[in-house]
C-alpha positions in Angstrom: 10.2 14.0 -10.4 7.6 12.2 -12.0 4.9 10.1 -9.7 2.4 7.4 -10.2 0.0 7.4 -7.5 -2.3 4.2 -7.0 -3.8 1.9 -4.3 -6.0 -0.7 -3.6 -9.6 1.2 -2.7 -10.5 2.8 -6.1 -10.6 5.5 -8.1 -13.3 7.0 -6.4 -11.2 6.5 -2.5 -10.7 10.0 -0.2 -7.3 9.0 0.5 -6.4 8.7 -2.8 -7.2 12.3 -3.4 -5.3 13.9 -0.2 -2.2 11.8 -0.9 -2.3 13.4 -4.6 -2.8 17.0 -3.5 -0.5 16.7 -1.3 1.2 15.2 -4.1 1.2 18.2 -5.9 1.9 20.1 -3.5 5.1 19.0 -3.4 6.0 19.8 -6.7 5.7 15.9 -8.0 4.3 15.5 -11.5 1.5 13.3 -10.6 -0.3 10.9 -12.8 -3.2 8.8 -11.1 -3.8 5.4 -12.1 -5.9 3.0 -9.8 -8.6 0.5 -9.9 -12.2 1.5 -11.4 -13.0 -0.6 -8.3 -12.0 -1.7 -4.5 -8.9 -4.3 -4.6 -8.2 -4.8 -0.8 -6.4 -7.4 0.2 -5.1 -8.5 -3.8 -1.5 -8.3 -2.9 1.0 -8.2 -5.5 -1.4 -10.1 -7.9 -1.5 -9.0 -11.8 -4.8 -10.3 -12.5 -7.9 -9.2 -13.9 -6.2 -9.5 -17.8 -9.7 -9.4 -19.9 -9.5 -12.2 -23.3 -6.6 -11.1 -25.7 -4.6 -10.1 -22.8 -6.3 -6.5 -22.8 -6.1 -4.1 -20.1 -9.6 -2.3 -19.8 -9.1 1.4 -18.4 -10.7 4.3 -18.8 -9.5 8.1 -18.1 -11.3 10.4 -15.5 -11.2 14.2 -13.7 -10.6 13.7 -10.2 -12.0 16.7 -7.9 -9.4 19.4 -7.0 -6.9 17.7 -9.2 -7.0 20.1 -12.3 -4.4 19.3 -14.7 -3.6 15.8 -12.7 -3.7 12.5 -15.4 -6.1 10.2 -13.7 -7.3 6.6 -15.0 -9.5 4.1 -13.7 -7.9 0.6 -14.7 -9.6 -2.6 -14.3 -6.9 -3.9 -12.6 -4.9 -5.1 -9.1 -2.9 -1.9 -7.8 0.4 -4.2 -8.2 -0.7 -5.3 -12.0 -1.1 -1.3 -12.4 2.4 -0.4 -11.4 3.6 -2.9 -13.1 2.5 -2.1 -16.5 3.4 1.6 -15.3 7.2 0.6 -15.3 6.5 0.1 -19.6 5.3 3.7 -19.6 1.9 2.7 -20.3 0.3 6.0 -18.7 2.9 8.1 -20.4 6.5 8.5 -18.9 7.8 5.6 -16.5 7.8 6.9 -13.2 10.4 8.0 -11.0 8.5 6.9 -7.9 5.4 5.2 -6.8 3.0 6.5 -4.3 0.2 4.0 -3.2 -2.5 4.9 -0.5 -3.7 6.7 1.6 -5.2 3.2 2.5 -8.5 3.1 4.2 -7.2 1.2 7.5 -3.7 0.2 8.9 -1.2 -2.0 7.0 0.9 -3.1 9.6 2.7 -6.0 10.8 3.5 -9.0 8.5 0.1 -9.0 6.9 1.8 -6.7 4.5 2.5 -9.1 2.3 -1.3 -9.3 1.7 -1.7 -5.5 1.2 -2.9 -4.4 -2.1 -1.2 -1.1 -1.2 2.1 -2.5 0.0 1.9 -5.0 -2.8 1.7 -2.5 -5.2 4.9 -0.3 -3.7 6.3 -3.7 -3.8 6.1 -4.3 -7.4 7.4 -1.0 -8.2 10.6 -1.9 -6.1 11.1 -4.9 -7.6 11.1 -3.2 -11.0 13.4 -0.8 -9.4 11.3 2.1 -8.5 11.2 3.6 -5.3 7.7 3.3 -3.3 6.0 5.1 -0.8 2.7 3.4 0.7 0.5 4.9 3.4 -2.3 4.1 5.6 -4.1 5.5 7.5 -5.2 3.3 10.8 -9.1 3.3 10.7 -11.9 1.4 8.5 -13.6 4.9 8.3 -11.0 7.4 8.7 -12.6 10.8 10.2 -8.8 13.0 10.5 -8.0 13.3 6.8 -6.8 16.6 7.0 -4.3 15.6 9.2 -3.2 13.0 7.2 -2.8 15.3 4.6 -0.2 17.1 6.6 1.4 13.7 7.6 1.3 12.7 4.0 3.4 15.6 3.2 5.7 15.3 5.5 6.6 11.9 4.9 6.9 12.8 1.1 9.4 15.3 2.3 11.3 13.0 3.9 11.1 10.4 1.3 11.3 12.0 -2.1 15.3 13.7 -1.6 16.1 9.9 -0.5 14.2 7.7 -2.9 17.6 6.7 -4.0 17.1 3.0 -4.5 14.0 0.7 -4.7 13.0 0.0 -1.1 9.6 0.5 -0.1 8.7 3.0 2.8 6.0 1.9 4.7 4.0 4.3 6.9 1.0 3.8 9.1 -0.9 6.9 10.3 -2.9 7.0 13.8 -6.8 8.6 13.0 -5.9 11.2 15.1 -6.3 14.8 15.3 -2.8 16.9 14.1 -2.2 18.3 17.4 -2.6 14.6 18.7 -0.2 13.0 16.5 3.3 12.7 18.6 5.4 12.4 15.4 7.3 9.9 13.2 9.0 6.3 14.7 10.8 4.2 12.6 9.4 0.4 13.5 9.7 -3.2 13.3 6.9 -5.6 11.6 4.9 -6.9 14.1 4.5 -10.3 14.1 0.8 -10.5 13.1 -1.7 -7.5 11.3 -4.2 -5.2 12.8 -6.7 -8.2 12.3 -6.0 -12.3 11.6 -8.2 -14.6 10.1 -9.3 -17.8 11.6 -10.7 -20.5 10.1 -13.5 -22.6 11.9 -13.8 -26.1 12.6 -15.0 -27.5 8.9 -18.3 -29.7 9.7 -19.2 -30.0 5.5 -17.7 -32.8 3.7 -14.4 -32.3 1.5 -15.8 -31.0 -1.8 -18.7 -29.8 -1.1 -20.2 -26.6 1.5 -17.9 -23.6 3.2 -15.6 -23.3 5.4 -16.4 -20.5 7.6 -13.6 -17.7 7.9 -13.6 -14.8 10.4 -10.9 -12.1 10.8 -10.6 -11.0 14.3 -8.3 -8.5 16.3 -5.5 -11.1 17.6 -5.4 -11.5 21.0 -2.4 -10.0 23.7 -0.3 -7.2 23.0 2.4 -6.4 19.7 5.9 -6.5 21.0 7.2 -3.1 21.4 8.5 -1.1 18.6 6.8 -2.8 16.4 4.5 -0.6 13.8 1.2 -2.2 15.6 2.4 -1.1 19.2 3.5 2.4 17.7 0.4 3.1 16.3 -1.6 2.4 19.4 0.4 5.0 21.1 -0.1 7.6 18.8 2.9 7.7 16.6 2.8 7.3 12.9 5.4 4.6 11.7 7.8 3.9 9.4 9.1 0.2 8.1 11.9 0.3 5.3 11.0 -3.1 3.3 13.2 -5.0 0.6 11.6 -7.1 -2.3 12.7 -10.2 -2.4 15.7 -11.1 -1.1 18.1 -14.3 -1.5 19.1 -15.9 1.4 21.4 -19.2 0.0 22.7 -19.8 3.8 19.3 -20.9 5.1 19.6 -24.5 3.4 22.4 -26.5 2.5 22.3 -26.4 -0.9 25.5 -28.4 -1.8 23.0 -31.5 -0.6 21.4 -31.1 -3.8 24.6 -31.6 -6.3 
């Protein structure tokens, strides 16, 4: 099986080397593509097009990763599996792979992930997706995320069936602290929110200042947020976008 492995921290990212090893590992024919530089929080934008429409990238050895494709793009991670899907670093994948992310995507901040938007893309293109996280700005358990990591591609690759994204959040814990896999619901907000402060410039002209803070009062239970907090490493199955015609009376509109 054939996997493209990306994610939103760079080229250069630790996580993006244990998720490829372990990657390997598992037998996967790995090809790394990901941004020459750090893309947090891009979502599932395609920008970063240079004049002409040109894709600027650049091909690379990544440490312990003899053999492995690699290639710094100047890109989004979701603009980078999306050009994937055309074959443009050599066969179209059979799966995606984005992460190990560099702090927790949980809750419904997902949708501004650059990891989950990447898994996202490939789903919507019809390509099964695995993104991972790992729950701490500066990480200190990567082995045993590696082992994590692996499991969850065991679990995931024999059932990477249809194009759903599997989203999984890691605790930074030590192995023999990690009390397993939980499947979970979105909590309601992310591991951080913004919140904008009272403007005092005049429209057009100044900043408005904008601080992201943990939120306040407790996820709800079995959500990924209160999971992770207790230790477990989650799970949250997501669909692309979806229709939903019965929301609004449509018929008013003929």
């Amino acid at each position: 099986m054939r996997a493209l492995i990306t994610n939103d921290d760079g080229i250069g990212s630790v996580g993006l080397r244990v998720l490829a090893r372990a990657a390997v590992a598992a037998g996967l024919e790995v090809t790394v593509a990901a941004p020459d530089s750090e893309r947090s929080g891009s979502g599932a934008a395609i920008s970063a097009l240079e004049p002409g429409g040109r894709l600027l990238l650049a091909e690379q050895s990544l440490d312990g990763l003899d053999g492995v494709r690699a290639f710094a793009v100047r890109a989004t991670p979701a603009l980078i599996a999306f050009v994937a899907t055309s074959g443009v670093f050599g066969s179209v994948p059979d799966i995606v792979l984005s992460g190990i992310n560099h702090g927790p995507n949980a809750g419904q901040a997902v949708l501004h992930s650059g990891t989950v938007g990447a898994a996202l893309t490939a789903a919507s293109h019809g390509i099964p997706a695995l993104a991972i996280s790992l729950a701490a700005a500066a990480p200190a358990h990567w082995d045993a995320a590696g082992a994590a990591a692996a499991r969850a591609l065991d679990w995931f690759v024999p059932r990477a069936t249809e194009p759903v994204v599997a989203n999984v959040n890691l605790p930074d814990r030590p192995a023999d602290e990690l009390r397993g896999f939980r499947a979970a619901r979105l909590a309601a907000f992310g591991a951080v929110q913004a919140r904008v402060l009272a403007k005092t410039t005049a429209p057009g002209s100044g900043s408005i200042p904008v601080t992201f803070t943990r939120p306040a009062g407790e996820p709800a239970p079995d959500t990924d947020l209160a999971l992770l907090r207790q230790g477990w490493a989650t799970v949250t199955v997501l669909r692309g976008l979806c229709e939903c015609d019965d929301a609004l009376d449509l018929s008013a509109l003929s």
